[in-house]
N, C-alpha and C positions, 0 to 999 in steps of 0.2 A: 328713222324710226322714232327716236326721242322727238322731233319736229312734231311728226304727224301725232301723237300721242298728247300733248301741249297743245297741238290745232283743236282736238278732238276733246280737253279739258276744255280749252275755254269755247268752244261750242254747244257742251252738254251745262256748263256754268252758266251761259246765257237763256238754252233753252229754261231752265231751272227757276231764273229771274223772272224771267217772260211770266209764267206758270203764277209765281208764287203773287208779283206787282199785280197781276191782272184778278187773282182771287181777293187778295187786299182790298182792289175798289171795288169787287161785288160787291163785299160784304162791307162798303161803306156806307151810313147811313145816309150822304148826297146817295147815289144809287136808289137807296131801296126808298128813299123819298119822291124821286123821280118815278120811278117804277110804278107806289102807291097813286101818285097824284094821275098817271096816265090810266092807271086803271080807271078807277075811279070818276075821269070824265065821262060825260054823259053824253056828248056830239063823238068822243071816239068810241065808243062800247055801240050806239048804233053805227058808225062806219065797218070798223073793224069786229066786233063781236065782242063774245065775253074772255075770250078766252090771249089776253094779250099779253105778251111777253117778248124778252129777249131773243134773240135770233143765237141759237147756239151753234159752236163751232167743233168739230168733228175732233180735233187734234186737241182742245180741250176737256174733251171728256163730256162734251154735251154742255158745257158753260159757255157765255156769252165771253166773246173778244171786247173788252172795253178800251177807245181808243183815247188817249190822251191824259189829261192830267186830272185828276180829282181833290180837290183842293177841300177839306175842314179849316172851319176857324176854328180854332179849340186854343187858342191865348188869352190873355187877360191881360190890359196894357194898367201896368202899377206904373207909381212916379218909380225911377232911378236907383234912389237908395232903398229902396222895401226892397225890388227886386236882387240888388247887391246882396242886402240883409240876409233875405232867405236862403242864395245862393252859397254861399259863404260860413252862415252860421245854422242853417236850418230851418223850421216853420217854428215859431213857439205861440 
């Protein structure tokens, strides 16, 4: 009973993750840039129409399944000691 109950935690935990990681990349600006730029072409708006979008999935709620990794640059490479500095003491 306590097994199946623990199987049934980390299965509703995972589904959860799934859900939460895959609404994270919708709304990541790689996505909605990709998204924009597709629209927006003009050899695919005559192929496909005007009307082009993600392919939603049923078990999402009508949001698109994104598969893989979504990667922002959102760093800034300082030399060593600035970064220590800030780290450590704060932005002044």
């Amino acid at each position: 009973m306590v097994l199946a109950a623990v199987a049934l935690g980390i299965a509703g935990w995972g589904v959860f993750m799934t859900i939460v990681t895959n609404q994270e990349k919708i709304s990541s600006s790689v996505v909605k840039q990709i998204m924009r730029s597709v629209r927006e072409d003009p050899q695919l708006k005559e192929e496909l129409g005007e009307a082009i979008r993600p392919q939603p999935e049923w078990w999402l709620n009508g949001d698109p399944k994104i598969h893989g990794r979504v990667s922002n640059l959102t760093f800034i490479r300082f030399p060593l000691g600035t970064y220590l500095h800030t780290l450590f003491h704060g932005v002044n």
